[in-house]
MARVOLUM-310480 format. One line per field, with one value per residue (C-alpha): residue number from 0; residue in three letters; x, y, z. Coordinates in steps of 0.2 Angstrom, whole numbers, plus 5000, padded with zeros to 4 digits. Layout:
BEGIN
pos = (NUM	...)
code = (ALA	...)
x = (X	...)
y = (Y	...)
z = (Z	...)
//
This chain:
BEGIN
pos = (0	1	2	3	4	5	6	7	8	9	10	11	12	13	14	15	16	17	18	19	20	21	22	23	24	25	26	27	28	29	30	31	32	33	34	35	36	37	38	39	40	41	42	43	44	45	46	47	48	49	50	51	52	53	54	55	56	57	58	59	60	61	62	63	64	65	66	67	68	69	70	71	72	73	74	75	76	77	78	79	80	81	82	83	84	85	86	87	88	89	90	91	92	93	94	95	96	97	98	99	100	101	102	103	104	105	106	107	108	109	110	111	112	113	114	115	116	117	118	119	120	121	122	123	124	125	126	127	128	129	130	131	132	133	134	135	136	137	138	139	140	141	142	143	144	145	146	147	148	149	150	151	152	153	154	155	156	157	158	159	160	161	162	163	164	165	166	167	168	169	170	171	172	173	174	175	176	177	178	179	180	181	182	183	184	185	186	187	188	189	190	191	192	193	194	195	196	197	198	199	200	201	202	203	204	205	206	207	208	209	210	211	212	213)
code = (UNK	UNK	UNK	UNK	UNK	UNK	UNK	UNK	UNK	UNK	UNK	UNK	UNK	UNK	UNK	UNK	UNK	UNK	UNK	UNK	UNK	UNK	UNK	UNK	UNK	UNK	UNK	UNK	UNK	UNK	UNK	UNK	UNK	UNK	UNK	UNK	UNK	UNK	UNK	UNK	UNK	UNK	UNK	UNK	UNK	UNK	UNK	UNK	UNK	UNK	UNK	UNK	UNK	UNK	UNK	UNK	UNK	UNK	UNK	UNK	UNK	UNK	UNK	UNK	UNK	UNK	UNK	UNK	UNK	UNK	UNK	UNK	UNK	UNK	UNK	UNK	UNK	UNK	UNK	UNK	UNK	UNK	UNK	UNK	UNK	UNK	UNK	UNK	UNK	UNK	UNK	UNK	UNK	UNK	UNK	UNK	UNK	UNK	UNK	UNK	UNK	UNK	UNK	UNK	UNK	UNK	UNK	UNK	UNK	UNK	UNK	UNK	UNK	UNK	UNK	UNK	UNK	UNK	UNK	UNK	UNK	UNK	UNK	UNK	UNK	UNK	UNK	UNK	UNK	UNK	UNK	UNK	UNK	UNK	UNK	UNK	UNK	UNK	UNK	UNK	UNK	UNK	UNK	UNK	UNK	UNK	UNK	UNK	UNK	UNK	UNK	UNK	UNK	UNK	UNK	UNK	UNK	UNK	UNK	UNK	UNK	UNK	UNK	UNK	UNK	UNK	UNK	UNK	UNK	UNK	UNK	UNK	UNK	UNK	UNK	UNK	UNK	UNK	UNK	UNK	UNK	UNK	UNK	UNK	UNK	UNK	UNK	UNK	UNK	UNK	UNK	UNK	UNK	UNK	UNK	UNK	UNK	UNK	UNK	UNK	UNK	UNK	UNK	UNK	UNK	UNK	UNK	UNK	UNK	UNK	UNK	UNK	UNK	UNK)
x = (5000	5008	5004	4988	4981	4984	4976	4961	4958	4962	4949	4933	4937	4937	4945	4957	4957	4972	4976	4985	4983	4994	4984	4984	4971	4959	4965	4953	4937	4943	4946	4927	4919	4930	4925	4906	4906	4911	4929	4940	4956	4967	4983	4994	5005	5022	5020	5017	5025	5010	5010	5016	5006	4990	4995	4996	4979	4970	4978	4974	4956	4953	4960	4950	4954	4967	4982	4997	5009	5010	5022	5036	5053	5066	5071	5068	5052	5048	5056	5044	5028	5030	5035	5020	5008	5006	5002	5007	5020	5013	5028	5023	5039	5048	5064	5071	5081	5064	5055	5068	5070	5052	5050	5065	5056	5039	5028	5019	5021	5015	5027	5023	5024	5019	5029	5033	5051	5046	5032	5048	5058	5044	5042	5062	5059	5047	5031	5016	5004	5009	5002	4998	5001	4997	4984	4974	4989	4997	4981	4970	4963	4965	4985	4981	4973	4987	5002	4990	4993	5011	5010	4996	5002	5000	4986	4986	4980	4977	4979	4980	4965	4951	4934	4918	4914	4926	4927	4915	4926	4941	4934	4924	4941	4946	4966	4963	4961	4955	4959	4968	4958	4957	4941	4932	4945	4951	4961	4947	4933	4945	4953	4935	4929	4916	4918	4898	4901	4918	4908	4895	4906	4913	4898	4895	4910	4907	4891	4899	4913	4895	4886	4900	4907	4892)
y = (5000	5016	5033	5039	5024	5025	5042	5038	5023	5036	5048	5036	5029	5048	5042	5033	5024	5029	5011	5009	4987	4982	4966	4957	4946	4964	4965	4954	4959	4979	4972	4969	4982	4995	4983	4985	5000	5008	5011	4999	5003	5005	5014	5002	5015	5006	5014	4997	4979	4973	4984	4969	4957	4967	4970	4951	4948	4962	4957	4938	4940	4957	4955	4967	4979	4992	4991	4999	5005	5023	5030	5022	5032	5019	5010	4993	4996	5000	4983	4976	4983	4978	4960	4961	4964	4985	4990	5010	5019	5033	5045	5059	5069	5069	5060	5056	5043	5032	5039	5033	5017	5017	5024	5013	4996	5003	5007	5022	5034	5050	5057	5070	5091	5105	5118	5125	5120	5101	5103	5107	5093	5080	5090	5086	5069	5067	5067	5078	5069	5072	5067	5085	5082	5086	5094	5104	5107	5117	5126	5115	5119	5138	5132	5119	5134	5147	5132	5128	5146	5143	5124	5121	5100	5095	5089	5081	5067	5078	5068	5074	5082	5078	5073	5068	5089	5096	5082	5089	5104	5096	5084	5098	5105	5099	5098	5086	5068	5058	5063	5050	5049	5038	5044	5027	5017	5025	5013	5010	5004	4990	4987	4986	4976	4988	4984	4986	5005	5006	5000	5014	5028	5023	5020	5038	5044	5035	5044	5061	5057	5051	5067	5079	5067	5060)
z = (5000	4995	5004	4992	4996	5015	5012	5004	5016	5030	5023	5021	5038	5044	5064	5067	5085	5093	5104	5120	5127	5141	5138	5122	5127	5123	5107	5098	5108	5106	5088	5086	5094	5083	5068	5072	5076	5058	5061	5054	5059	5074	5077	5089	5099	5104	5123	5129	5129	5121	5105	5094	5099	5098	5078	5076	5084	5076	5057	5061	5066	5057	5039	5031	5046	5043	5058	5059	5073	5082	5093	5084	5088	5081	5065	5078	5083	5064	5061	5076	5070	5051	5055	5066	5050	5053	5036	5041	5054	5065	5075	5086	5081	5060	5066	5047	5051	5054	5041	5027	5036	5033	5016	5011	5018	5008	5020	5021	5037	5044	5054	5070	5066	5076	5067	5047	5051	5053	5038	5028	5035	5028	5012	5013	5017	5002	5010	5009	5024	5043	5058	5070	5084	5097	5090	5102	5114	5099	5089	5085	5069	5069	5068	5052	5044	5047	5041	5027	5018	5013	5011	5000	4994	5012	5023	5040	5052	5068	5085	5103	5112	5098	5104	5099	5101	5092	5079	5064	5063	5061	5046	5038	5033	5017	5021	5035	5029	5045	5065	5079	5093	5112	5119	5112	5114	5134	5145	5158	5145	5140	5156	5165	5148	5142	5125	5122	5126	5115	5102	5105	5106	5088	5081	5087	5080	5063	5060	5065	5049	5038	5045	5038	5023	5018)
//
């Protein structure tokens, strides 16, 4: 899958759960409810020992589901992630050592930016779709707009402090392709098994993309 295809995956999806397991044995029930709900995908972040595993699972019983690996800060973890199946990278930060190992291996990524200067070091790096992140803490979408004047190729994948509130603004604007986002997928909700209500907060969330995408 080369990175226009990830985007216009990315883009029909609209959000893209943003998943945290420090159990593996949640990754197929969390898998399902993601599934049912209408968003099938899930971003895996390495911040936990459970990261690959979770990949394998989801790919195994999910095929048709779209799972790659976030918070990857190091050529092994990329090495980790793809041999686990992940089918894109996610990084909070444009560290371009990764993103060639990444680029060179043929997988698509979406590096982390919060300023012009690292919008110029993807453009560098040969990309034109970045992950925002994070998003509120740094502007939200007042800040997309304002980056968007001078660099008119490039649209984003904001993550970090998007919501179910303030998620039809960030999809009504055309530069932005899909969001990241925890608050269906939160750490209490699979840790307490409430898979019933993670699958209600997704279905939630995919009808806010249908509402605004159509």
């Amino acid at each position: 899958m080369n990175a226009n295809e990830l985007k216009e995956r990315f883009r029909k999806i609209g959000v893209i759960p943003v998943v945290a397991l420090d159990d593996a044995a949640a990754a197929a029930p969390l898998g399902e409810a993601l599934m049912k709900g209408g968003l099938p995908s899930a971003e895996v972040t390495f911040r936990t020992a459970a990261a690959v595993d979770t990949i394998k699972i989801m790919k195994k019983e999910f095929p048709d589901m779209l799972v790659g690996a976030g918070t990857v800060l190091t050529t092994e973890q990329a090495d980790r992630a793809i041999e686990a199946g992940a089918e894109f990278i996610v990084a909070p930060g444009c560290n371009p050592k990764v993103v060639k190992y990444v680029l060179d291996k043929g997988y698509p990524m979406a590096p982390g930016i919060a300023t012009a200067s690292e919008i110029e070091q993807a453009l560098d790096l040969g990309l034109d779709f970045v992950k925002f992140f994070p998003a509120e803490q740094n502007g939200g979408l007042p800040m997309i707009k304002a980056l968007a004047g001078p660099y008119v190729n490039v649209s984003y994948m904001p993550t970090g402090g998007v919501n179910a509130k303030n998620l039809p603004e960030y999809l009504a604007y055309s530069k932005i392709v899909c969001c990241g986002g925890t608050w269906m997928v939160k750490k209490d909700l699979i840790s307490d098994g409430k898979f019933d209500e993670i699958e209600k907060l997704t279905r939630e969330a995919a009808d806010i993309v249908k509402s605004v995408r159509g």
